[in-house]
C-alpha positions in Angstrom: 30.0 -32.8 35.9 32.3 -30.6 33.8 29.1 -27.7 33.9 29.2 -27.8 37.6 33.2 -27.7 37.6 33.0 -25.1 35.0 31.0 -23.0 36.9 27.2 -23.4 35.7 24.8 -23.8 38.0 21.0 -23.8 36.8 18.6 -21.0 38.5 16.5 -21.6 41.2 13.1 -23.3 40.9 10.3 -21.3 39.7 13.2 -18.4 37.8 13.3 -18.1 34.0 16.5 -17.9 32.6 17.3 -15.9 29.3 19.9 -15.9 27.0 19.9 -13.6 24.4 18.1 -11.3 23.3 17.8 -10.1 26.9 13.8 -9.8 27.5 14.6 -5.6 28.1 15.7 -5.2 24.6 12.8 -7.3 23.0 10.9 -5.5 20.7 7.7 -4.0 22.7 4.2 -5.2 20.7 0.4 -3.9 21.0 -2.6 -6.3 21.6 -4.7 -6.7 18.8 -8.3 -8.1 18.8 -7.5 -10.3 15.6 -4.4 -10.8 15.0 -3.3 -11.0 18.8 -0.6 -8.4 18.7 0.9 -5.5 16.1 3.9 -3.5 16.4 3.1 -0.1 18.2 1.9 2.6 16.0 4.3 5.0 17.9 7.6 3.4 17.0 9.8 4.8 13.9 9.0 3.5 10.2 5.3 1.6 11.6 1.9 3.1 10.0 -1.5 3.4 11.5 -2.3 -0.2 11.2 0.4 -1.4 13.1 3.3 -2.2 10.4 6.7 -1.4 9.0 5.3 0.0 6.2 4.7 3.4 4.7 0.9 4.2 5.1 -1.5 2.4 2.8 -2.5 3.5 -0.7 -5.9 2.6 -1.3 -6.8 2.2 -4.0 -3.5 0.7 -5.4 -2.1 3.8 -7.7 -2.5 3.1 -11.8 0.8 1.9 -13.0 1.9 -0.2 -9.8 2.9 -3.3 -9.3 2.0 -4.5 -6.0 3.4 -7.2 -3.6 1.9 -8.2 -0.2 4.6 -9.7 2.0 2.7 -12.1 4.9 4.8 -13.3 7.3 6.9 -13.9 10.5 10.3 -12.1 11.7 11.8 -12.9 8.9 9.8 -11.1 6.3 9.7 -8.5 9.0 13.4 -8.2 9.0 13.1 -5.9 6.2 13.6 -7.8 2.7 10.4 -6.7 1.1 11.6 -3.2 0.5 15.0 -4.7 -0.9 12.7 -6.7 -3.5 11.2 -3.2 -4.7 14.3 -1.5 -5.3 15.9 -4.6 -7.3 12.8 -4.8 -9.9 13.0 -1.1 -9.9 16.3 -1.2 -11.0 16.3 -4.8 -12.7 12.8 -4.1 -14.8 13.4 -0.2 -15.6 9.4 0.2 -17.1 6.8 3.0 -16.7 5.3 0.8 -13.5 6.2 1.5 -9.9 7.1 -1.5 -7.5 5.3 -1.5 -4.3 6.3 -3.8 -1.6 4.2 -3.7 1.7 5.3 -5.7 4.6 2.8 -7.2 6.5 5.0 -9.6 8.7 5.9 -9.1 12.7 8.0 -11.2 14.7 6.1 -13.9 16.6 3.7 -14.2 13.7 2.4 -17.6 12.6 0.5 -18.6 9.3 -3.3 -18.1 11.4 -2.0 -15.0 11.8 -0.8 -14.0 8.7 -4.5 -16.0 7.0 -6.2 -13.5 9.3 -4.3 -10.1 7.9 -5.0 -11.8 4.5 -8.7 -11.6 4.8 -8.5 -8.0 5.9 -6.2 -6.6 3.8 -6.1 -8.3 0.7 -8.8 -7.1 -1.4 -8.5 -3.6 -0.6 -4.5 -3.7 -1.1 -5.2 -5.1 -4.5 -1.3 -6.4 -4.9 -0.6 -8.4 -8.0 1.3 -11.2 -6.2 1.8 -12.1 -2.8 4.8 -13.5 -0.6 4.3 -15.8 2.3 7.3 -16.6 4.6 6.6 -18.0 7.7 10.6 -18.9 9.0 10.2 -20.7 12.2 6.5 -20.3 13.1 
């Protein structure tokens, strides 16, 4: 009773209601015939395989250390790149830190077991991160 008094009324049968984010400003993904979608290769900061990531260096570069980061919105958030730039300055050696980002929003652990099989062995990384928030 105090919805209806306050004004709320639900929407009509058969109409999806959204809160926030508003489905216009959602983030626009690409099918993909494994992993079901990837961002699009089009937008700012997302290589040729679909993530926000520089491009690939394969093989890994002598001297690097190199993370693989699997997961859902929240690895995609951005963190991996942070985790680079804090060994870099935390562990000041002759290695380079490499952190590539392999998650995207929506992403659940089948997915991010199917970009392991692909990417794994040729991205050689010397640990990996798994992260799978609220999928």
């Amino acid at each position: 009773m105090a919805l209806r008094v306050g004004g709320f009324h639900p929407p009509p049968a058969g109409v999806v209601h959204f809160g926030y984010p508003d489905p216009e400003e959602m983030l626009e993904l690409t099918p993909h015939p494994e992993y079901f979608w990837h961002l699009p290769t089009r937008m700012e900061g997302v290589n040729s395989a679909g993530f926000l990531t520089p491009e690939f260096v394969i093989p890994k570069p002598p001297g690097t250390w190199r993370m693989m980061f699997l997961g859902d919105s929240c690895v995609y958030q951005g963190y991996p790149v942070d985790v680079a730039e804090v060994l870099s300055r935390a562990l000041p050696t002759r290695r380079s830190y490499d952190a590539i980002n392999l998650g995207i929003p929506g992403y659940s652990s089948y997915q991010g077991h199917r970009i392991a099989e692909r990417w794994a062995e040729a991205l050689e990384p010397d640990v990996g991160v798994v992260n799978f928030g609220w999928n």
